[in-house]
C-alpha positions as CSV (number, residue, x, y, z in Angstrom):
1,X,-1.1,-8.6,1.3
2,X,-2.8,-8.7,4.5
3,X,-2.4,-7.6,8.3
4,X,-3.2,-9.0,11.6
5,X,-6.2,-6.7,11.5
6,X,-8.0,-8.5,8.8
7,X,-7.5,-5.3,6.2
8,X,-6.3,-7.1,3.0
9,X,-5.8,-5.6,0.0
10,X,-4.3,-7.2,-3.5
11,X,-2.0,-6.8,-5.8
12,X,-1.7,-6.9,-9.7
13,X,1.0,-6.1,-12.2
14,X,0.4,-4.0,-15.0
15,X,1.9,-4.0,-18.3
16,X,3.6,-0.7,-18.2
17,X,5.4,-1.9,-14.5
18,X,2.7,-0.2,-12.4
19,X,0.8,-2.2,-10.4
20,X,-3.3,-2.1,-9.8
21,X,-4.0,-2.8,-6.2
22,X,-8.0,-3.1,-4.6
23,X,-9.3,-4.4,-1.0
24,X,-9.8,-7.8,-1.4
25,X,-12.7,-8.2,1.1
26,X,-15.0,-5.3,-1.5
27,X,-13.8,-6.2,-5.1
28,X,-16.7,-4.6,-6.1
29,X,-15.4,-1.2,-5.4
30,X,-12.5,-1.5,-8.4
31,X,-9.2,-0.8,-8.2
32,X,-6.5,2.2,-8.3
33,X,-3.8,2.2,-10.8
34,X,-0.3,3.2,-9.8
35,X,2.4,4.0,-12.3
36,X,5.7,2.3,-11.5
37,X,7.2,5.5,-9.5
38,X,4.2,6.2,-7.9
39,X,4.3,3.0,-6.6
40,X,7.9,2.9,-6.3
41,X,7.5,5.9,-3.9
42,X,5.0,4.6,-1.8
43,X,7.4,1.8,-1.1
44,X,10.3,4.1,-0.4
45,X,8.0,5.9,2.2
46,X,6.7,2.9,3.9
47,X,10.3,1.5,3.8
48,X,12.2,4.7,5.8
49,X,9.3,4.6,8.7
50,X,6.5,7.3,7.3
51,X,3.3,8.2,8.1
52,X,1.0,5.8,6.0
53,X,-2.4,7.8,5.9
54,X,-5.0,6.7,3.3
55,X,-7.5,9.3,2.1
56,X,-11.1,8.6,0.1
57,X,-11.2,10.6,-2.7
């Protein structure tokens, strides 16, 4: 996935139907694991218009 902006980020299915996702420009850095609903509902938020603010941890 990527943006006008140059922030890309990809994509990976897991085995369980989650997906692991990491910035594709800092590999490096790993990756974050989403179960299927968490990633369902991340979709569902995007999808009706929400904020979209990412936090570091």
């Amino acid at each position: 996935m990527t943006a006008n902006n140059g922030q890309c980020f990809e994509l990976a299915p897991l085995p369980n139907g989650g997906v692991a996702v990491r910035d594709s420009k800092n590999i490096a850095r790993g990756h974050l694991c989403f179960t299927a609903d968490e990633w369902e509902a991340f979709k569902g938020g995007i999808a009706k218009g929400g904020p979209l603010i990412l936090a570091r941890r």
